[in-house]
C-alpha positions, 0 to 999 in steps of 0.5 A: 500500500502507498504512503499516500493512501496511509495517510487517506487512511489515517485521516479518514479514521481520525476525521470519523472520531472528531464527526462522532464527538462533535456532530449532531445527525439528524436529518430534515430532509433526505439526499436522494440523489448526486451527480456524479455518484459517490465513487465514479470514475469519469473520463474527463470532467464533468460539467457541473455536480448536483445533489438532488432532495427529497423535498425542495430546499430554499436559497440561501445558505446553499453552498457547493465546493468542489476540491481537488487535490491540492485543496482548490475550489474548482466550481467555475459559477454560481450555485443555482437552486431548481426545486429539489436540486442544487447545482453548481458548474465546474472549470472545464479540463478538470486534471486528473485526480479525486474531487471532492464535493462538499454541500451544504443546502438549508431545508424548508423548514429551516434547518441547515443540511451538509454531506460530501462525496467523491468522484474521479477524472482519468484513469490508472490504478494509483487514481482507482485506489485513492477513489476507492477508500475516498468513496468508501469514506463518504458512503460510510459517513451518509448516516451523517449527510443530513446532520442537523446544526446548531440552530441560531434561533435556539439557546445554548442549552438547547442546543447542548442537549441536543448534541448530548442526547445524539452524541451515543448514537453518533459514536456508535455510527463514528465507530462503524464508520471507521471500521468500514474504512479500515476494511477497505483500506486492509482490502486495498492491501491484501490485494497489492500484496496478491498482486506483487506476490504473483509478479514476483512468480512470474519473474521466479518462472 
């Protein structure tokens, strides 16, 4: 396994516990659709990224940020709400590499709403892997793509307790989270090390 994807590991594991000890997770309106899915790989970039609700969402506070990997936004316009859909467009010839798409929309009845996913542009095996765990994080993380934040309107103690009474829940979610990712991550290893053992053969041959 690469250096590189290590440390995707690591922080996708560290990333599950400050989520589980910090973020309530439930959900005012549910994600029913993105575009591109969790996980594609695509040729070239897509034009614009979607999420799609399951009832509409109001204007202001949507936000998108599309991040490559050097940690730039690379949405190219403004974020437009159609109904149920929030869309923002991308630069044109995205570089090869992992996006990653962070949304934040405030439902009908008022509450802020956030979530992430992935997607790839190009093609090769180093490209595939990254995406693979990277995917592997947002999908395990969708219990909380509909968290609930602090509402302004509310006092501080009511908002403490709500934070205390989800925070069981949220470490329960957190921990299966992580382990998910750790599973991904010892697949990804078990398959280079059958890989490299087999190349090994050949060349013994």
């Amino acid at each position: 396994m690469t250096t590189r994807l290590l440390r995707i590991l690591a922080l996708a594991i560290a990333l599950f516990g400050m989520n589980a000890a910090v973020s309530p997770a439930f959900a005012h309106d549910e994600l029913q659709t993105t575009s591109p899915a969790n996980g594609d790989l695509l040729e070239i970039g897509p034009a614009n990224v979607s999420v799609t609700f399951g009832e509409e969402v109001i204007e202001l506070g949507t936000t998108i940020v599309v991040l490559n990997h050097d940690g730039s936004d690379v949405v190219a316009g403004p974020v437009t709400v159609s109904g149920a859909t929030v869309s923002a467009p991308l630069a044109a010839d995205l570089t090869p590499g992992v996006y990653t798409v962070e949304w934040r929309v405030v439902s009908k009845d008022g509450h802020p709403v956030t979530g992430t996913f992935v997607f790839g542009v190009g093609s090769g095996q180093a490209i595939a892997d990254e995406l693979e765990i990277a995917a592997a994080v947002a999908e395990a993380a969708e219990a909380g793509a509909g968290a609930e934040l602090p509402s302004p309107g509310r006092t501080d103690t009511a908002n403490t307790a709500t934070r205390q009474a989800q925070s069981p829940f949220l470490l329960i979610v957190g921990g299966l989270a992580a382990a998910g990712v750790l599973a991904a991550g010892l697949l990804l290893v078990r398959r280079r090390g059958d890989a490299e053992r087999n190349n090994l053969r050949r060349r013994g041959q």
